[in-house]
N, C-alpha and C positions, 0 to 999 in steps of 0.2 A: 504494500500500500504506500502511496506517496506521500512523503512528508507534507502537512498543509500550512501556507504560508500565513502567517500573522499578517493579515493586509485590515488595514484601519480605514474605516469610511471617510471619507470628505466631509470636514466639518466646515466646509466652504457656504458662506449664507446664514450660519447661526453664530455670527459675533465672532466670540474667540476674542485672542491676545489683539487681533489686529483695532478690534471694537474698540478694547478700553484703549489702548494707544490714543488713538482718534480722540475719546472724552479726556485724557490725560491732558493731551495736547491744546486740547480747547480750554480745558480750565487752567491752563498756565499762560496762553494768550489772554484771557480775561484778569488773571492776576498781576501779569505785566502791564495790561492796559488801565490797571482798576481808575485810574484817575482819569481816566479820559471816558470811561462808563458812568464814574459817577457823576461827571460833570453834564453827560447828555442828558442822566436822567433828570440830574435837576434843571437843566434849560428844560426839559419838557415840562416839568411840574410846576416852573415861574410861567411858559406861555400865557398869554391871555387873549379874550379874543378879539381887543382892542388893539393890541398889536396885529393883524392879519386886516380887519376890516375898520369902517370905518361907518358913522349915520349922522343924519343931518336931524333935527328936530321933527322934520316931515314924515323919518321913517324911510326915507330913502337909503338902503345899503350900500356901498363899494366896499370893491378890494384894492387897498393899499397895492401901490404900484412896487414891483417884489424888489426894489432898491431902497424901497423905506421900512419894510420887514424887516425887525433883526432876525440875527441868523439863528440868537432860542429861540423861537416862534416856527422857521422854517423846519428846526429839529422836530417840533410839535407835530408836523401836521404830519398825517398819514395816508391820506390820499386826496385827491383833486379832481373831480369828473364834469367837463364844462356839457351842456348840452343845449341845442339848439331847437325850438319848437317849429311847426310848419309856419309862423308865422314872421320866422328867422330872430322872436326874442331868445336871449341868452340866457340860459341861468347857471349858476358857479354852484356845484357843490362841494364842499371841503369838510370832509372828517382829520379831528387831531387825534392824537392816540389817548387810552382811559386815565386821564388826570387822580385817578382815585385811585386803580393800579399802580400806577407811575409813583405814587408816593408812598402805597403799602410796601411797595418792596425797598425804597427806599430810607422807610419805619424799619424795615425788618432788618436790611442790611445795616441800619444803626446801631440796633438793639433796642428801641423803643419800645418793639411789644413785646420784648423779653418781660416774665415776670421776675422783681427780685426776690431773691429768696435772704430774708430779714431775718426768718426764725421763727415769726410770725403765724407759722401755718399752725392750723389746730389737730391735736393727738386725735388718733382714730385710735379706740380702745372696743375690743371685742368684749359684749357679758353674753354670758351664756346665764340663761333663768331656764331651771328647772320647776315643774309644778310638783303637787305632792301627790307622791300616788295614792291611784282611787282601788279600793279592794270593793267587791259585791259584800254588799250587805244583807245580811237578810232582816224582813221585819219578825222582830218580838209577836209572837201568835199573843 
């Protein structure tokens, strides 16, 4: 009978060393860059939407012409879709990224919503209560 060869499947497609390589690498460019992360995050969490646009008492909207936008506002925004109706009026739509995201992770990457631990917390203490056993009685004829 033939010797049978030890041959090892292909673990090509299911991650492996090359995977975390890959998340290694990205989380050492992000720690190299941390200061250039946390600065975008806060240009987006200063954005306002007075910097982007602008209105007149009428109610009338524009957009700021994109040389008088500063460049934290432009970090802000997240997308732009201009569109044209059959009647050839324009309308701007402009999404900025979630300002209330933007600043959770930036709480979190503080420490903000760490709890301190003071000492403060209160003992969890187990009782056990037994009751008292019940025997059948019988009645006195």
């Amino acid at each position: 009978m033939p010797k049978k060869e030890n041959v090892l499947p292909s673990f090509k497609g299911h991650g492996g060393v090359q995977s975390i390589v890959k998340k290694i690498e990205r989380s050492q460019t992000i720690v190299a860059n941390k200061e250039a992360v946390a600065y975008s995050l806060l240009t987006m969490a200063n954005a306002k939407i007075t910097d982007i646009f602008e209105w007149d008492d009428f109610g009338n909207v524009r957009v700021k012409a994109s040389s008088k936008i500063p460049e934290h506002a432009i970090q802000a925004i997240k997308s732009i879709k201009q569109r044209t109706d059959k009647e050839g009026n324009s309308t701007i739509e402009l999404e900025l990224y979630d300002k209330v995201q933007v600043l959770r992770i930036l709480a979190k990457a503080s420490g903000l919503l760490d709890t301190p631990d003071d000492g403060q917390k209160p003992s969890v203490i187990g009782i056990n209560v037994h009751g008292p056993d019940i025997e059948d009685a019988t009645p006195n004829e």
